[in-house]
PQR file of N, CA, C, O and H, with PARSE charges and radii, in Angstrom:
ATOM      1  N   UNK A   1      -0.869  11.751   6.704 -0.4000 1.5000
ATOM      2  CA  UNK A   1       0.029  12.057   5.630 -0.0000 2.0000
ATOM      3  C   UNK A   1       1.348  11.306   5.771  0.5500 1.7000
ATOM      4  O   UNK A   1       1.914  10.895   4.758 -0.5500 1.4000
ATOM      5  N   UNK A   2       1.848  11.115   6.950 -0.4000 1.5000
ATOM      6  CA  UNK A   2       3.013  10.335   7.291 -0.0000 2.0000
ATOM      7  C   UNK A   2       2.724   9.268   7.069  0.5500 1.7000
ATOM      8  O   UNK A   2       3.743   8.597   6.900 -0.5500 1.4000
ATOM      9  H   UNK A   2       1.388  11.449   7.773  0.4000 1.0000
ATOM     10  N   UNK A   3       1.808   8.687   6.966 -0.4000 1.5000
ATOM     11  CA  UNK A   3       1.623   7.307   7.397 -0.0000 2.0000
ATOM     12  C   UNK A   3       2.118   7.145   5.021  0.5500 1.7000
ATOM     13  O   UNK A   3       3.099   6.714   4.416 -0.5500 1.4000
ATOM     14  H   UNK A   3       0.981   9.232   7.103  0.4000 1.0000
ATOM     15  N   UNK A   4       0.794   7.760   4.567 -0.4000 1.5000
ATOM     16  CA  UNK A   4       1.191   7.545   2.950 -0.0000 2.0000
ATOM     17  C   UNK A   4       2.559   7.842   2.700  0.5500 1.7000
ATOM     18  O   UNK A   4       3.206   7.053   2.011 -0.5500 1.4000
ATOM     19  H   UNK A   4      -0.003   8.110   5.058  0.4000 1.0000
ATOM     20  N   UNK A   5       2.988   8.667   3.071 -0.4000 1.5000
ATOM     21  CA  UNK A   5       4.524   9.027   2.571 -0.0000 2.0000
ATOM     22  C   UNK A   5       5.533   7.618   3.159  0.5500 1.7000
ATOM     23  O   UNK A   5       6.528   7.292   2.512 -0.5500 1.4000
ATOM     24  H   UNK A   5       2.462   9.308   3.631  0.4000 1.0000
ATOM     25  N   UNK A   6       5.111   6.830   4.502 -0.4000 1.5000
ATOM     26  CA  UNK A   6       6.072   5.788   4.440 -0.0000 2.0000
ATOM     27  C   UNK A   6       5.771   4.893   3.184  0.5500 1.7000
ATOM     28  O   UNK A   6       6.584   4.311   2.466 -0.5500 1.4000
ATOM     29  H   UNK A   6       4.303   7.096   5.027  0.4000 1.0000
ATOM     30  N   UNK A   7       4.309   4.930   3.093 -0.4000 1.5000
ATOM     31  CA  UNK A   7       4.045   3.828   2.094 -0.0000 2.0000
ATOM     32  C   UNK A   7       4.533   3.971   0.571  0.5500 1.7000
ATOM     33  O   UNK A   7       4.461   3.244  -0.419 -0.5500 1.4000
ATOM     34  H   UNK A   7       3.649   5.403   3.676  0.4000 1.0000
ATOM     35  N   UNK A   8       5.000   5.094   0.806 -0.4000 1.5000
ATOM     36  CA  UNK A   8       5.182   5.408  -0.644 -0.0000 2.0000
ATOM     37  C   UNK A   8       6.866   5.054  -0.517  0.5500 1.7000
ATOM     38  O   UNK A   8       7.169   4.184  -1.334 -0.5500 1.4000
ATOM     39  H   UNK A   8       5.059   5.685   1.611  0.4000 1.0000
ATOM     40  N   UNK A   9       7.814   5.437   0.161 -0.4000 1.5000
ATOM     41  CA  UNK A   9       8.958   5.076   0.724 -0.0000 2.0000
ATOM     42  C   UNK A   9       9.180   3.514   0.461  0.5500 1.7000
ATOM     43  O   UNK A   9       9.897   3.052  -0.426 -0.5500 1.4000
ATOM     44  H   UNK A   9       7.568   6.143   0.825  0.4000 1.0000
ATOM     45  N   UNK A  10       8.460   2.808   1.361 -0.4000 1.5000
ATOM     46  CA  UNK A  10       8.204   1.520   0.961 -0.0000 2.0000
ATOM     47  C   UNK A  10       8.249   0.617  -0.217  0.5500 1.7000
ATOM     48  O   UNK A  10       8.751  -0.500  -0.331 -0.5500 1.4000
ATOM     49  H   UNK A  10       7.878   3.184   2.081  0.4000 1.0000
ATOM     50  N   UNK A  11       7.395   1.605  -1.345 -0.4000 1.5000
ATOM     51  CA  UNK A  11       7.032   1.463  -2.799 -0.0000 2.0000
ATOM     52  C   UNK A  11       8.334   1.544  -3.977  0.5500 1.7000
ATOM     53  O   UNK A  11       8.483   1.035  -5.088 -0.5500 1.4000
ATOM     54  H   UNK A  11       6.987   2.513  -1.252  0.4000 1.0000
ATOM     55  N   UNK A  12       9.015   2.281  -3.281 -0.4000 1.5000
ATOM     56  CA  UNK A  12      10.073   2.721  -4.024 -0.0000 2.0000
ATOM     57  C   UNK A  12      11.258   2.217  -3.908  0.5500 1.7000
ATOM     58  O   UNK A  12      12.153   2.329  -4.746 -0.5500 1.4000
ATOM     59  H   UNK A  12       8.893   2.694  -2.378  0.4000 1.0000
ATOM     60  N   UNK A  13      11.346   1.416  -2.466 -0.4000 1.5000
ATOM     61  CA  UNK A  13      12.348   0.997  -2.445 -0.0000 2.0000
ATOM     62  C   UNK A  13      12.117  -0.689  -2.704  0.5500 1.7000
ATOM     63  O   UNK A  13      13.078  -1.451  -2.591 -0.5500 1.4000
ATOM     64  H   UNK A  13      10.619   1.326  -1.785  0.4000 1.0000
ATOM     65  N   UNK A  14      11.141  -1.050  -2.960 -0.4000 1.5000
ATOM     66  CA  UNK A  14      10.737  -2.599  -3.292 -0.0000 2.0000
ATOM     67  C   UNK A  14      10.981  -2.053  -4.867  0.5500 1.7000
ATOM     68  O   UNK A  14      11.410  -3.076  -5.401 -0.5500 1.4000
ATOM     69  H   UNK A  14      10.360  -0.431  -3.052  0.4000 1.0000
ATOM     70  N   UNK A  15      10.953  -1.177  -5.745 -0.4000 1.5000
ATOM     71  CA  UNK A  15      10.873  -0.773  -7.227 -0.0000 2.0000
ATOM     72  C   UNK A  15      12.705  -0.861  -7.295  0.5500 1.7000
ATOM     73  O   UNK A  15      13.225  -1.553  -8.170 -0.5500 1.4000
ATOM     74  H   UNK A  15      10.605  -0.346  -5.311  0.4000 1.0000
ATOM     75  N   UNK A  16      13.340  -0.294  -6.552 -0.4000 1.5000
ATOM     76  CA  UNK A  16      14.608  -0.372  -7.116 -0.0000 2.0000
ATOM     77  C   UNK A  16      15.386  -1.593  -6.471  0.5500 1.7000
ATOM     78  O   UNK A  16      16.566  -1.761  -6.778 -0.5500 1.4000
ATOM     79  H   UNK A  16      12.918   0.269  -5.841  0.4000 1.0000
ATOM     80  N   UNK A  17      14.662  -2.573  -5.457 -0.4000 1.5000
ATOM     81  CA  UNK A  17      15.333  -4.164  -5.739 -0.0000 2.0000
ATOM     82  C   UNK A  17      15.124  -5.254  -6.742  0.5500 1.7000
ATOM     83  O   UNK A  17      15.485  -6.431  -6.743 -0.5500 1.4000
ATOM     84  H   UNK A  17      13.704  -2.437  -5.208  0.4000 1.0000
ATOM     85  N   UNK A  18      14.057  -4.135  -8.074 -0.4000 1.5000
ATOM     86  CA  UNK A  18      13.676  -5.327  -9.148 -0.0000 2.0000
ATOM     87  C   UNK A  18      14.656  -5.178  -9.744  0.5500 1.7000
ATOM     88  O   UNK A  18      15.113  -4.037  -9.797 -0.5500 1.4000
ATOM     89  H   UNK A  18      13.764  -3.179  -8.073  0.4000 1.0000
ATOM     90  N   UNK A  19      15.567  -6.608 -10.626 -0.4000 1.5000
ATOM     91  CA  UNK A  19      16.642  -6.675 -11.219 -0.0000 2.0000
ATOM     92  C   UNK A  19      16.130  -6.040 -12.845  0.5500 1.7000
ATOM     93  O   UNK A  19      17.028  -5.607 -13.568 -0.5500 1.4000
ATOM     94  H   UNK A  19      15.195  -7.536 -10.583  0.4000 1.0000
ATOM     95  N   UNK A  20      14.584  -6.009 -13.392 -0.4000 1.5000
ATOM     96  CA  UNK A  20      14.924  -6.070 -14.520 -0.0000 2.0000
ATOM     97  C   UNK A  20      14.303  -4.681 -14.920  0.5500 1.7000
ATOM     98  O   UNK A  20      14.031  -4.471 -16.102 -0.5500 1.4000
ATOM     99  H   UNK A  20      13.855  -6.360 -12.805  0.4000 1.0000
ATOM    100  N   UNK A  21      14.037  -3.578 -13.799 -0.4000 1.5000
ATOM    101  CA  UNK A  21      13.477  -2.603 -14.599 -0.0000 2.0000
ATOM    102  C   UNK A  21      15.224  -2.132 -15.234  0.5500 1.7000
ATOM    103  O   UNK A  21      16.272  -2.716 -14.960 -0.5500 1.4000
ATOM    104  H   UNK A  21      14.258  -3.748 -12.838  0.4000 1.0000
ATOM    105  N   UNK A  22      15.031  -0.827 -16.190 -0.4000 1.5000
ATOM    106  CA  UNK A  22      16.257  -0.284 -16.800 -0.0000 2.0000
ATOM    107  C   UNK A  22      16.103   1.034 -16.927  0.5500 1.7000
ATOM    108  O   UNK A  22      16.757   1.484 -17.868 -0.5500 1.4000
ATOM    109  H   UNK A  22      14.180  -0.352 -16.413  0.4000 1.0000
ATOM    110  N   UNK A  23      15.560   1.724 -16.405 -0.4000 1.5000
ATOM    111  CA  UNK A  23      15.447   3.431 -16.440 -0.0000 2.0000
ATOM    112  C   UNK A  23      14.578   3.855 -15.373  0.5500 1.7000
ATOM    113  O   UNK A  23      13.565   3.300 -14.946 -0.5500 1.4000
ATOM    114  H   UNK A  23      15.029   1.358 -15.640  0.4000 1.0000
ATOM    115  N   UNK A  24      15.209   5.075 -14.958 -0.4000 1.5000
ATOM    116  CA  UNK A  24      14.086   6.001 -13.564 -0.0000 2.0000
ATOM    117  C   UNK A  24      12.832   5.621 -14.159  0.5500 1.7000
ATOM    118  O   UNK A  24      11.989   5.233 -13.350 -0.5500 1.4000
ATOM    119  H   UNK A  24      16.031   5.526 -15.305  0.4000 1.0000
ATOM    120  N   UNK A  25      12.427   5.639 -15.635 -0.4000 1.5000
ATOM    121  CA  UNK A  25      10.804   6.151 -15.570 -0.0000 2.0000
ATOM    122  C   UNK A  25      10.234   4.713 -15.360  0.5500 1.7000
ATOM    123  O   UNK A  25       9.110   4.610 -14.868 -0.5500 1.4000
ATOM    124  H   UNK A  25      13.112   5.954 -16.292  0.4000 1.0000
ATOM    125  N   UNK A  26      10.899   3.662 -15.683 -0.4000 1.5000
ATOM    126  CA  UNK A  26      10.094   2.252 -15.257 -0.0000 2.0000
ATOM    127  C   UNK A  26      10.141   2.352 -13.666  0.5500 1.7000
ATOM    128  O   UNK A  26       9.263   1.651 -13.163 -0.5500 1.4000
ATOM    129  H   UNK A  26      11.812   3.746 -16.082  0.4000 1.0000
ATOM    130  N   UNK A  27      11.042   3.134 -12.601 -0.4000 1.5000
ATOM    131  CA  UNK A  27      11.372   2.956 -11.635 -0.0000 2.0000
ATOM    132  C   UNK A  27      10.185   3.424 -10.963  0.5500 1.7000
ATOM    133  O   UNK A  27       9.663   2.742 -10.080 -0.5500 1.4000
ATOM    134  H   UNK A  27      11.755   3.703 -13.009  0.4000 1.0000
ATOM    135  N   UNK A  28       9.718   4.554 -11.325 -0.4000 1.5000
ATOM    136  CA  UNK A  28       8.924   5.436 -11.173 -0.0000 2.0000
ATOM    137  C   UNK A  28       7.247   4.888 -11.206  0.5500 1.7000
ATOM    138  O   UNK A  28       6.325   4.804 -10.394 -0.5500 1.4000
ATOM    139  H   UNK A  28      10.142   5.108 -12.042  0.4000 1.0000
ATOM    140  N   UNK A  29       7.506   4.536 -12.872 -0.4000 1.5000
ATOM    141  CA  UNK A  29       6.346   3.371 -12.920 -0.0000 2.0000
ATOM    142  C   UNK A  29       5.777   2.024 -12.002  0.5500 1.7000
ATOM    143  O   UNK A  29       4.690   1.691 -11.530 -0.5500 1.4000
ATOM    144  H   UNK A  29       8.254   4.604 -13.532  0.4000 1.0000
ATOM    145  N   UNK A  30       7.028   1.511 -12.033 -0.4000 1.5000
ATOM    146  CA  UNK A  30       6.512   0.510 -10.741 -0.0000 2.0000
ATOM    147  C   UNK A  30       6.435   0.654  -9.078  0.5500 1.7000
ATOM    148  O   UNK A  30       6.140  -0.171  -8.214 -0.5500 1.4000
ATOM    149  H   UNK A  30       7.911   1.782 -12.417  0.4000 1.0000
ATOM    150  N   UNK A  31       6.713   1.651  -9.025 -0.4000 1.5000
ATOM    151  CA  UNK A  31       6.965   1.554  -7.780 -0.0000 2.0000
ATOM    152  C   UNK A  31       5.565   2.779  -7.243  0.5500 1.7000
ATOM    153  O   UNK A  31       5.269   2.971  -6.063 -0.5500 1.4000
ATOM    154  H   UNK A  31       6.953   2.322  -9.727  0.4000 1.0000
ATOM    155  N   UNK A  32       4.887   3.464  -8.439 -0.4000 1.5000
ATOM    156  CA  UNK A  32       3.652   3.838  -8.595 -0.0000 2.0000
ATOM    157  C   UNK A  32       2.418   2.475  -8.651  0.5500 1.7000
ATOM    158  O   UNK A  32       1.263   2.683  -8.279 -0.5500 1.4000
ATOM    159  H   UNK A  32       5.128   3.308  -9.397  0.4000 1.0000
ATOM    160  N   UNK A  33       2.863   1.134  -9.155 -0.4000 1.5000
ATOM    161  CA  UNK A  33       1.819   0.654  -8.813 -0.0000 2.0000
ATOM    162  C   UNK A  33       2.257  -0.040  -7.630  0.5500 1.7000
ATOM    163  O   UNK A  33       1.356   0.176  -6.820 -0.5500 1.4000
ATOM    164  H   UNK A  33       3.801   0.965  -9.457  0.4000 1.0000
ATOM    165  N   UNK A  34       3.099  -0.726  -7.095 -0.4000 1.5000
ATOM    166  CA  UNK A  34       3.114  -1.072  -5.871 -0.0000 2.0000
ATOM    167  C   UNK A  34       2.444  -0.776  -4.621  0.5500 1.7000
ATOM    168  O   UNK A  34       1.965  -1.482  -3.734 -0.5500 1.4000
ATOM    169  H   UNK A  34       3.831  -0.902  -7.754  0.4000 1.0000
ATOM    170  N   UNK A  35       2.615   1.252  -4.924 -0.4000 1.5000
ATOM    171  CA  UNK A  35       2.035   1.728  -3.790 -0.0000 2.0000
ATOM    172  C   UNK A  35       0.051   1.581  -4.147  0.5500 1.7000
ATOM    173  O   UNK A  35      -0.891   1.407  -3.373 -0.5500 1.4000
ATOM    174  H   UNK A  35       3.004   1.826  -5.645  0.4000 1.0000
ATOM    175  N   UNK A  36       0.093   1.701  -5.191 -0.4000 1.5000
ATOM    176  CA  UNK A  36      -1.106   1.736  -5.418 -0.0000 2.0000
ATOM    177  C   UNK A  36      -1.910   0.169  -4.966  0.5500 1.7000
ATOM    178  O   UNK A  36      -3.110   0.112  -5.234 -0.5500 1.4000
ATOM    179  H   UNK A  36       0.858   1.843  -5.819  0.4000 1.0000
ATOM    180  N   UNK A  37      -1.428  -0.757  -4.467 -0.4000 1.5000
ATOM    181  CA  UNK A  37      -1.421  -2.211  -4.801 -0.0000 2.0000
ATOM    182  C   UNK A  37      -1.581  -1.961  -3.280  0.5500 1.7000
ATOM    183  O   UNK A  37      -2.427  -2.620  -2.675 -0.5500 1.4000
ATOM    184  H   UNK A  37      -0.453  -0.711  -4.250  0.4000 1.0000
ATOM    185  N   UNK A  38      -1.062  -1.337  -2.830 -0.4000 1.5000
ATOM    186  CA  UNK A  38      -0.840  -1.209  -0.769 -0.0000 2.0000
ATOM    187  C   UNK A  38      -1.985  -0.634  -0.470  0.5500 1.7000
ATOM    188  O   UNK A  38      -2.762  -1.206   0.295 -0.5500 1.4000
ATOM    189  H   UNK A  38      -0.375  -0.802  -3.321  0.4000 1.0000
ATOM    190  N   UNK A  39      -2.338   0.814  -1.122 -0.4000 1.5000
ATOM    191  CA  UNK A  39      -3.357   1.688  -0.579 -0.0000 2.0000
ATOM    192  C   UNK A  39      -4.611   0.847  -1.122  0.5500 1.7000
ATOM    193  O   UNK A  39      -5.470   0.729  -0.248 -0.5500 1.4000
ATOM    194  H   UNK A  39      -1.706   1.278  -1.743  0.4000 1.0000
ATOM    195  N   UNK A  40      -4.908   0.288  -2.230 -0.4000 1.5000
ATOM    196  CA  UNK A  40      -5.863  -1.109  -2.280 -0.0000 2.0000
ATOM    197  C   UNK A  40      -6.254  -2.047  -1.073  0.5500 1.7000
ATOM    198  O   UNK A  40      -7.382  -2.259  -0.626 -0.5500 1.4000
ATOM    199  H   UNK A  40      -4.210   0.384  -2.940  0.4000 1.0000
ATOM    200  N   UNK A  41      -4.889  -2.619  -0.604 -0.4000 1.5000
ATOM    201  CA  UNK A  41      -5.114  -3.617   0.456 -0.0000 2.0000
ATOM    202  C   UNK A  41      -5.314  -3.344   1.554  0.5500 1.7000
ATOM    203  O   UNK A  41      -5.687  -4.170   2.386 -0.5500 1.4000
ATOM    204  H   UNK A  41      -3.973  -2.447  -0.967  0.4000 1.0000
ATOM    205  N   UNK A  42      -5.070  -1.885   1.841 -0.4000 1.5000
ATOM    206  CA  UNK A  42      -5.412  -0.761   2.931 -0.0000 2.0000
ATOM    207  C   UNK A  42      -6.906  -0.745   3.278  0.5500 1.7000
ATOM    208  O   UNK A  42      -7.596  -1.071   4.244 -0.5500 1.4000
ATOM    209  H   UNK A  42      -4.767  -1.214   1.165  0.4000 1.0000
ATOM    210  N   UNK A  43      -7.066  -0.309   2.268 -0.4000 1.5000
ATOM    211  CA  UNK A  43      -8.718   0.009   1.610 -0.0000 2.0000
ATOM    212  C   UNK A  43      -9.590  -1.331   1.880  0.5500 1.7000
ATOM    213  O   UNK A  43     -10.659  -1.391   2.486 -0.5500 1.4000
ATOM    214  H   UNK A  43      -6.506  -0.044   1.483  0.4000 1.0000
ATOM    215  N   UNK A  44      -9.172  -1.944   1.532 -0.4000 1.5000
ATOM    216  CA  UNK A  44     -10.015  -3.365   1.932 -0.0000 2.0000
ATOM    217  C   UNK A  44     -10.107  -4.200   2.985  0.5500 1.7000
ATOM    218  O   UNK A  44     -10.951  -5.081   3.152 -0.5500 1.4000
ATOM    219  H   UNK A  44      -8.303  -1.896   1.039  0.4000 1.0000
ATOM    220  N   UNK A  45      -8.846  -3.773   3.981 -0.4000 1.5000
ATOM    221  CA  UNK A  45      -8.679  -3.847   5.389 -0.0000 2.0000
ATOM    222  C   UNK A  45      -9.406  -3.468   5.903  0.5500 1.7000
ATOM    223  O   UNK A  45      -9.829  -4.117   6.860 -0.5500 1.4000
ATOM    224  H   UNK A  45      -8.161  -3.058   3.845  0.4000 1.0000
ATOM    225  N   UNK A  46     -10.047  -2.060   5.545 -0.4000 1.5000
ATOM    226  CA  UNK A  46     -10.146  -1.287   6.761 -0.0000 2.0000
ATOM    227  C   UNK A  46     -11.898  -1.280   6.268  0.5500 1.7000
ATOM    228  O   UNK A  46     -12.647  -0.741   7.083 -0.5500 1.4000
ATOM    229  H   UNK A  46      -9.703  -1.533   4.768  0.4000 1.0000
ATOM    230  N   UNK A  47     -12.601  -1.902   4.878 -0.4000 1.5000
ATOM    231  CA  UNK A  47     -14.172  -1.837   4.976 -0.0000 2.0000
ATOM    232  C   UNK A  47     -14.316  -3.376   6.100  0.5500 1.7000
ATOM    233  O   UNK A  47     -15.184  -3.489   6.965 -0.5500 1.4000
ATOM    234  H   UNK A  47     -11.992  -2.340   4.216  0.4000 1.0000
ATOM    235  N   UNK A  48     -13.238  -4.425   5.795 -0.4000 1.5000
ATOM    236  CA  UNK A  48     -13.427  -5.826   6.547 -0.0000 2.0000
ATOM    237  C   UNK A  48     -13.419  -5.596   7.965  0.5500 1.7000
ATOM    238  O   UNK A  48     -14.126  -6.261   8.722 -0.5500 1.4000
ATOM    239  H   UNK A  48     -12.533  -4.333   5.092  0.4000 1.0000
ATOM    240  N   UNK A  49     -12.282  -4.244   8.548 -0.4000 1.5000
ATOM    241  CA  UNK A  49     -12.613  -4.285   9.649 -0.0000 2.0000
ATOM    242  C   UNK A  49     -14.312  -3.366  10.236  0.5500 1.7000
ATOM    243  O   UNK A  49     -15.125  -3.585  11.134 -0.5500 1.4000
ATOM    244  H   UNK A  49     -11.708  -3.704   7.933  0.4000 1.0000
ATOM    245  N   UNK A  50     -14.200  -2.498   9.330 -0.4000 1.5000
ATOM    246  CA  UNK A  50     -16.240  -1.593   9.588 -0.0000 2.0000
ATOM    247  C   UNK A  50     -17.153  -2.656  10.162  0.5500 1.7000
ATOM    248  O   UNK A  50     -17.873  -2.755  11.156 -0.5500 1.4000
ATOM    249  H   UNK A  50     -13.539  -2.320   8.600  0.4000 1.0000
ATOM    250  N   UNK A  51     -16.737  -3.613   8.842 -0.4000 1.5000
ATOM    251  CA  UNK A  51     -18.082  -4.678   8.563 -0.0000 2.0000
ATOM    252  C   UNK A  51     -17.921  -5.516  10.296  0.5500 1.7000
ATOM    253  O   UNK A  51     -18.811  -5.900  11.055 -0.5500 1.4000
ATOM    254  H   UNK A  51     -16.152  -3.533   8.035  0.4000 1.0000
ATOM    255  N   UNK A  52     -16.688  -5.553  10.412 -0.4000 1.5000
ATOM    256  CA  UNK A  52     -16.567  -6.670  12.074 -0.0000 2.0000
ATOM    257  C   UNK A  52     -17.445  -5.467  13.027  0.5500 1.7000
ATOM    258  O   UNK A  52     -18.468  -5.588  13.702 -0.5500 1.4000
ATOM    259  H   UNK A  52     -15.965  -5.241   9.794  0.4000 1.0000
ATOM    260  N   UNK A  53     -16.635  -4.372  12.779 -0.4000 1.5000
ATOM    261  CA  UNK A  53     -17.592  -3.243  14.050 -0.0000 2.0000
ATOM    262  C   UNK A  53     -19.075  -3.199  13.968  0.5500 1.7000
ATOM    263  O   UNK A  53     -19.672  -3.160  15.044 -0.5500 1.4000
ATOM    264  H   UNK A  53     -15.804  -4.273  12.231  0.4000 1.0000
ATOM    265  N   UNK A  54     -19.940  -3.200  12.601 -0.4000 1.5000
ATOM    266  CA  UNK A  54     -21.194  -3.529  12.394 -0.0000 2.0000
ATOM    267  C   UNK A  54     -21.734  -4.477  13.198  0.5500 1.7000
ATOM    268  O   UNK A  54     -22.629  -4.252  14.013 -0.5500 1.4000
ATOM    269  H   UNK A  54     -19.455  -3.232  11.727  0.4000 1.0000
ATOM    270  N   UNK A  55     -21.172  -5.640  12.981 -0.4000 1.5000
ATOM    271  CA  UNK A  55     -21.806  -6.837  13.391 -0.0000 2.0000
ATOM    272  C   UNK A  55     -21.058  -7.512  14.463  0.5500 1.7000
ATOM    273  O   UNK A  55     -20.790  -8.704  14.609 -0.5500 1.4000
ATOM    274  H   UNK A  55     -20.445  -5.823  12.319  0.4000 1.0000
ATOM    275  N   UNK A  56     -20.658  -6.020  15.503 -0.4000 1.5000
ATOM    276  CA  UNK A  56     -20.235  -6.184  16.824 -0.0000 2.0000
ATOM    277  C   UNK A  56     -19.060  -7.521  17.274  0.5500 1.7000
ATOM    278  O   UNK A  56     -18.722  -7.993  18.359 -0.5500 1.4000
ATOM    279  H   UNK A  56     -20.876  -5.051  15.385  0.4000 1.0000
ATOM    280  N   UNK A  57     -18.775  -7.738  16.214 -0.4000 1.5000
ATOM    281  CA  UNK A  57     -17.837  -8.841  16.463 -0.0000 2.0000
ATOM    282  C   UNK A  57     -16.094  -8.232  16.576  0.5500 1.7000
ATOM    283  O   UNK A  57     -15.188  -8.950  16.999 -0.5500 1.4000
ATOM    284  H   UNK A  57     -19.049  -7.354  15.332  0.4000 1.0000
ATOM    285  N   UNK A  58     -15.970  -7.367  16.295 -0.4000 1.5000
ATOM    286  CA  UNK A  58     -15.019  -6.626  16.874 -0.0000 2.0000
ATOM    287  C   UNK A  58     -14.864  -5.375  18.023  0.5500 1.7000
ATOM    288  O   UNK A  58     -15.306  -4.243  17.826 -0.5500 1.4000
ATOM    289  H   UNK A  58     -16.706  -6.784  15.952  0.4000 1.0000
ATOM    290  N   UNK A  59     -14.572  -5.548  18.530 -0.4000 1.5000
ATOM    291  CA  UNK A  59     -14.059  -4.049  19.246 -0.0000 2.0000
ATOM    292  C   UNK A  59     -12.642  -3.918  19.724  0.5500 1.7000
ATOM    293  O   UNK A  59     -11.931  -4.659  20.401 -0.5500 1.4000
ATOM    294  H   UNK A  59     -14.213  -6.468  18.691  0.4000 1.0000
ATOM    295  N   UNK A  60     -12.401  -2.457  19.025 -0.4000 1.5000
ATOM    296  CA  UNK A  60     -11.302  -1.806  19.274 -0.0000 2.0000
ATOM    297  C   UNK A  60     -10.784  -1.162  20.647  0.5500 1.7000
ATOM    298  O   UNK A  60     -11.686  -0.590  21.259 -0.5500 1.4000
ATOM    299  H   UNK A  60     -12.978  -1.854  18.474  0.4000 1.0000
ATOM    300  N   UNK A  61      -9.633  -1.134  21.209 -0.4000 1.5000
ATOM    301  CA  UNK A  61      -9.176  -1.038  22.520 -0.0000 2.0000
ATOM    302  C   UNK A  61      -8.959   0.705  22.195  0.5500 1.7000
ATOM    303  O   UNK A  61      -8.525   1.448  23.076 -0.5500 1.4000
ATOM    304  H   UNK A  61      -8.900  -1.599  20.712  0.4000 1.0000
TER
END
């Protein structure tokens, strides 16, 4: 849960260094897909790393 709540932290504060949003709810808005854009690349990290453990080409310490 900590770990999403930084990411969401993260999200929000990359949303209010954009120069051209102009109201909380765009603030809100973007910085909803940002995080969503993270937990994506999360997500796809972590089947690329399965697939290495499958085919024994990784192991974790």
């Amino acid at each position: 849960m900590k770990q999403r709540n930084d990411l969401w932290l993260i999200a929000r504060n990359a949303a209010f260094r954009v120069e051209f949003i102009t109201t909380g709810r765009e603030i809100l808005l973007y910085a909803n897909v940002i995080y969503s854009a993270m937990m994506w690349g999360w997500n796809e990290k972590l089947k690329e790393i399965d697939s290495l453990k499958e085919k024994d080409l990784l192991t974790l310490k």
